[in-house]
Structures are given as structure tokens and as C-alpha cells.
FIGU-246499 format. One line per field, with one value per residue: residue in one letter; residue number from 1; chain; x, y, z of N, C-alpha, C, CB in turn. Coordinates in pm, whole numbers, plus 50000, padded with zeros to 5 digits. Glycine has a CB too. Example, Ala and Ser with C-alpha at 12.3 -4.5 7.8 and 13.67 -1.06 7.14 Angstrom:
2
res = (A:S)
n = (1:2)
chain = (A:A)
n_east = (51319:51285)
n_north = (49431:49775)
n_up = (50780:50708)
ca_east = (51230:51367)
ca_north = (49550:49894)
ca_up = (50780:50714)
c_east = (51320:51290)
c_north = (49670:50003)
c_up = (50780:50787)
cb_east = (51131:51408)
cb_north = (49553:49940)
cb_up = (50905:50572)
***
This chain:
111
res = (X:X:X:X:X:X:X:X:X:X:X:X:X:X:X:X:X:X:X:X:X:X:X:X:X:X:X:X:X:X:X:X:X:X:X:X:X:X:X:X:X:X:X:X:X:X:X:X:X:X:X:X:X:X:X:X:X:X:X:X:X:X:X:X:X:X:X:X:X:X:X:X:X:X:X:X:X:X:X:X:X:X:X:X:X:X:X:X:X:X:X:X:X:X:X:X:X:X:X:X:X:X:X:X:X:X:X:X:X:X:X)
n = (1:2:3:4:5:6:7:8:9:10:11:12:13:14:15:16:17:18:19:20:21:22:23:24:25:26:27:28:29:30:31:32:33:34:35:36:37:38:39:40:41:42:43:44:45:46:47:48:49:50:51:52:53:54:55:56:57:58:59:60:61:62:63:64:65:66:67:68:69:70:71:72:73:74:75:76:77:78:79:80:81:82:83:84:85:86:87:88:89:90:91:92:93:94:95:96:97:98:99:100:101:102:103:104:105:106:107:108:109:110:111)
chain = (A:A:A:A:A:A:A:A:A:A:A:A:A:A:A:A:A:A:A:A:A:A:A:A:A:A:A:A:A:A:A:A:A:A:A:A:A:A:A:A:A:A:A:A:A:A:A:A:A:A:A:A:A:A:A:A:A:A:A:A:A:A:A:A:A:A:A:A:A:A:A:A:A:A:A:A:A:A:A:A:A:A:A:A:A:A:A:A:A:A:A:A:A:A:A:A:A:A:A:A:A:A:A:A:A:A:A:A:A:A:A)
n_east = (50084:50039:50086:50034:50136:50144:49890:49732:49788:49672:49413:49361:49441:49217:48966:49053:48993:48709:48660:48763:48618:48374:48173:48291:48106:47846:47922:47812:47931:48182:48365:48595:48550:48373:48359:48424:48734:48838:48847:49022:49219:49281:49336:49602:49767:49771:49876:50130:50193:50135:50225:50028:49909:49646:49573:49657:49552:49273:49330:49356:49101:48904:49063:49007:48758:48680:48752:48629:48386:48474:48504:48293:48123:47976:47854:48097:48236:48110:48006:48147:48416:48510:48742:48711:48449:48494:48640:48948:48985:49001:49258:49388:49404:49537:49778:49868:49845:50100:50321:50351:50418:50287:50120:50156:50119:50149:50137:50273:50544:50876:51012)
n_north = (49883:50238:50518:50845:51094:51348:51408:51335:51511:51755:51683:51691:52000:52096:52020:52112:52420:52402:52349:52535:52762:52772:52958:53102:53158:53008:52793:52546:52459:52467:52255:52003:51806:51857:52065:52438:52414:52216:52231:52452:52308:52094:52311:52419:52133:52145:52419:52335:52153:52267:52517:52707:53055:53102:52900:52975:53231:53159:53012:53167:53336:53161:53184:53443:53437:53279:53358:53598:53550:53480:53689:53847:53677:53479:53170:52912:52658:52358:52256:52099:51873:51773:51627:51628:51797:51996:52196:52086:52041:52278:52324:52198:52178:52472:52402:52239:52452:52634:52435:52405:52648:52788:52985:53253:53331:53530:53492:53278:53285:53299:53494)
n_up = (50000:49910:50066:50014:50177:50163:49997:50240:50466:50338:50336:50572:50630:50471:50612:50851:50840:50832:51058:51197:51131:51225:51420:51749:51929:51841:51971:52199:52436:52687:52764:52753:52570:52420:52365:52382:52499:52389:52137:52199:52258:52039:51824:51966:51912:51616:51568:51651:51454:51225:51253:51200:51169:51227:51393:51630:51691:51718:51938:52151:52120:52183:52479:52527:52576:52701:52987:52964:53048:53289:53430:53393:53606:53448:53323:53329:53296:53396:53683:53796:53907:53734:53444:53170:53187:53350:53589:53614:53379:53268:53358:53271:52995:52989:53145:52921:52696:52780:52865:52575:52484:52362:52452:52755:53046:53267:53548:53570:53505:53575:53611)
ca_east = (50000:50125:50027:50047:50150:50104:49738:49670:49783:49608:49300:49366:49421:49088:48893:49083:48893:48577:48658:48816:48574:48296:48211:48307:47918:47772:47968:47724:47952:48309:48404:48706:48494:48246:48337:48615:48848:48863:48849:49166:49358:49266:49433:49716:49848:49769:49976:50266:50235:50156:50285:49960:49904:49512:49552:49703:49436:49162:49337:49311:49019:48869:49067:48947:48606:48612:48811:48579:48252:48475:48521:48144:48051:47909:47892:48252:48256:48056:48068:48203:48614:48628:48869:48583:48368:48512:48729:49003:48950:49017:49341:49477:49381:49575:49889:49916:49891:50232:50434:50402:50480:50155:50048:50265:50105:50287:50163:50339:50686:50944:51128)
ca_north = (50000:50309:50581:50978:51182:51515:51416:51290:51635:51850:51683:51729:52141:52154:51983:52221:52508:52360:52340:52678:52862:52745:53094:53074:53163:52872:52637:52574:52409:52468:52163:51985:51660:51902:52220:52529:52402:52094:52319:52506:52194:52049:52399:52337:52054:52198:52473:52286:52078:52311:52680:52878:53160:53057:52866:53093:53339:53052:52982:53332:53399:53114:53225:53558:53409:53223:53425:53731:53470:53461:53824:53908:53625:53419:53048:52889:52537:52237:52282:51936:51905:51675:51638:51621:51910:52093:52309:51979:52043:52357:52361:52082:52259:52608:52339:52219:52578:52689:52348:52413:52776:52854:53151:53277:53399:53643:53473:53188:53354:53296:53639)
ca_up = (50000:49916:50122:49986:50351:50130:50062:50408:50517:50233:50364:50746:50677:50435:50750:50978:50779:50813:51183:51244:51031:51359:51476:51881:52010:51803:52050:52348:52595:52716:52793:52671:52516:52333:52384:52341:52509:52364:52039:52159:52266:51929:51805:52027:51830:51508:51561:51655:51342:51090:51241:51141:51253:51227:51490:51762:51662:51769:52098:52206:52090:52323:52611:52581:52542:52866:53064:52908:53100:53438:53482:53436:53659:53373:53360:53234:53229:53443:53889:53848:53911:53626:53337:53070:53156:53492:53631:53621:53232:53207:53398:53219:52917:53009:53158:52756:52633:52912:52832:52441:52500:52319:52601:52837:53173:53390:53715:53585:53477:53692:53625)
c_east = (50089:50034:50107:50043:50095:49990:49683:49693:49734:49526:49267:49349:49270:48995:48946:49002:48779:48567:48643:48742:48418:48298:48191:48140:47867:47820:47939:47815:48131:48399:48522:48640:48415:48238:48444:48672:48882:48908:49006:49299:49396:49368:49575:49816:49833:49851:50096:50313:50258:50174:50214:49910:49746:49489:49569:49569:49290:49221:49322:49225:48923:48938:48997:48779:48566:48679:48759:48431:48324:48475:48365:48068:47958:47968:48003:48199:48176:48086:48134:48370:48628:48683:48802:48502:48335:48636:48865:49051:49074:49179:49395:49509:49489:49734:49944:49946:50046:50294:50433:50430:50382:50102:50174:50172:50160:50263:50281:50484:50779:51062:51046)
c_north = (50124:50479:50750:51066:51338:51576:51396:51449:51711:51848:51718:51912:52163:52118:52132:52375:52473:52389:52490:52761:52835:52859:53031:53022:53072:52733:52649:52581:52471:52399:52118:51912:51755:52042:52332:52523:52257:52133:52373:52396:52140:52189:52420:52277:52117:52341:52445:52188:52134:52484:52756:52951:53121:53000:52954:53234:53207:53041:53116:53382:53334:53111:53305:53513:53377:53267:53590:53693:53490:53594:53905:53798:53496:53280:52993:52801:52440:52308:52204:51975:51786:51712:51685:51819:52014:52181:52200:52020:52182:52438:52299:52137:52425:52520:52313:52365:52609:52607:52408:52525:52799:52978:53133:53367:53453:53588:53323:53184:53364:53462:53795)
c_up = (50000:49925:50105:50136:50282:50090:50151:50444:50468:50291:50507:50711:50607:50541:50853:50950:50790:50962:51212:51239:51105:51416:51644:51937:51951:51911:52153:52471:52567:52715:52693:52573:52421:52349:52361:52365:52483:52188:52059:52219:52091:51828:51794:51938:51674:51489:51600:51520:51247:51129:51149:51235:51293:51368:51636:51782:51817:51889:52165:52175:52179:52443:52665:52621:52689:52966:53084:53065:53269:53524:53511:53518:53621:53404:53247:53221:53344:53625:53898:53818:53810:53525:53205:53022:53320:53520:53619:53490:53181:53237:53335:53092:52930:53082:53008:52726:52678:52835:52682:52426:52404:52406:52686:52951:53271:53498:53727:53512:53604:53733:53703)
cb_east = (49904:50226:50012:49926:50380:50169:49669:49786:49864:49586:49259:49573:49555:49037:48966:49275:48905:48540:48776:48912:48606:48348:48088:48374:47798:47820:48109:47609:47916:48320:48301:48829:48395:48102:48300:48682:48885:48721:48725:49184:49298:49085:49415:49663:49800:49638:49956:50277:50170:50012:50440:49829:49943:49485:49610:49894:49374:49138:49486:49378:49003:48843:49156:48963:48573:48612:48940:48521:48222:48600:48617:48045:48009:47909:47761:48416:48430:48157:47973:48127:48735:48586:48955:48438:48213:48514:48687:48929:48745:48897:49359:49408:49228:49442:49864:49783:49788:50234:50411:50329:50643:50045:49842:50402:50067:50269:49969:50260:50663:51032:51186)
cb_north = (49999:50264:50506:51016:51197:51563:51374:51142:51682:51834:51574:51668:52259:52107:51795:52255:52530:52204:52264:52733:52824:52639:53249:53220:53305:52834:52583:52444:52178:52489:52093:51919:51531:51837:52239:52625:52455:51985:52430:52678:52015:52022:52446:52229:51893:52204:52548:52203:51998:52263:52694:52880:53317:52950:52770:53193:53342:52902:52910:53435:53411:53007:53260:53685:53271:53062:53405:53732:53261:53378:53906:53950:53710:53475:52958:52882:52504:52066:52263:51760:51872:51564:51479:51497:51834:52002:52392:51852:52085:52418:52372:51928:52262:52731:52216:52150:52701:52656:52167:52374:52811:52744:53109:53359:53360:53841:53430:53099:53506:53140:53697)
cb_up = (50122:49793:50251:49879:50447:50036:50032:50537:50539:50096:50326:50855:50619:50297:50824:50987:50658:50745:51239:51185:50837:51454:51414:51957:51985:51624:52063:52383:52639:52783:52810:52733:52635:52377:52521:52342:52623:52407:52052:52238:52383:51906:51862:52101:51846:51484:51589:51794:51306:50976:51191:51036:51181:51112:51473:51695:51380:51690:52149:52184:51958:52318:52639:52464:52421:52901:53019:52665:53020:53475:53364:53295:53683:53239:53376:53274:53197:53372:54039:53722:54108:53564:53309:53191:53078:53618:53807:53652:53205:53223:53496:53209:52939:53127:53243:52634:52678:53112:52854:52340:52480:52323:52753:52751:53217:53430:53812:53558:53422:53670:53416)
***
């Protein structure tokens, strides 16, 4: 079998457009499993593979989004501390961003 890597990837970025191109507010939940931050993990790796800018846009655009919801009080993500669709989630989620040096948070700068 002889397997084309440069159409396997053609077809991965035209999907990623289909994805990307998901305006934020259409996506009910937060959650990682079904929701924006499962959206900007999914991001995440896509900008470490293919270094677009597209992506970086999209992860900051759902930070601001849910970090926009915690400042007015609004509801973020699940009461539950799980991994899925809780506060668990969303740290684990914002740990990936830090390690891949995707965001950089000043509380977590050691200088």
C-alpha cells in the first residue's frame, strides 16, 4: 500500500477550515469533550504541526472568550472538578497551552 502523507495532510488542513471557520458563540459548551476548550487543545496541536498563525488566533480567541465569561461572573465550564467538563479540564487545558509555550502567563513567569 502506498500511502500519499502530502494528501493525508492537504485533507487534514481543508477539514481544519471547516473546523476553524465554527464561529466561537455557536459552541454551546466549554468543555474539553464538546466544547472550546477541547476546540483550543485540538488547536494546540495543530499549531505545533503546521505553524499557522490561524491557529494561535483561535486559541486566544477562546481564552478571551472564557476568561471574558469569568470576569462578568458568567457560567465557564461544568461545577464538576472533572477532566471532561470541569474546572480539572480547564486547567489541564491552560497546563498544555504553558508546556508548548503557546500563552505565556505572567503569574506563571518565573522572572
Amino acid at each position: 500500500m502506498n500511502i500519499n502523507i502530502e494528501k493525508i495532510e492537504n485533507l487534514i488542513l481543508e477539514l481544519d477550515e471547516l473546523i476553524c471557520s465554527k464561529p466561537l458563540e455557536n459552541i454551546d459548551y466549554n468543555g474539553i469533550i464538546e466544547g472550546k476548550l477541547g476546540l483550543a487543545y485540538y488547536s494546540t496541536y495543530m499549531l505545533n504541526k503546521f505553524n499557522q498563525d490561524r491557529h494561535l488566533e483561535q486559541i486566544e480567541n477562546i481564552l478571551d472568550c472564557i476568561f471574558e465569561k469569568i470576569n462578568v461572573g458568567g457560567f465557564l465550564i461544568g461545577n464538576s472538578p472533572t477532566l471532561s467538563a470541569g474546572l480539572s479540564g480547564f486547567g489541564w487545558v491552560l497546563n498544555v497551552l504553558i508546556e508548548k509555550k503557546n500563552i505565556r502567563l505572567p503569574i506563571f513567569n518565573s522572572n
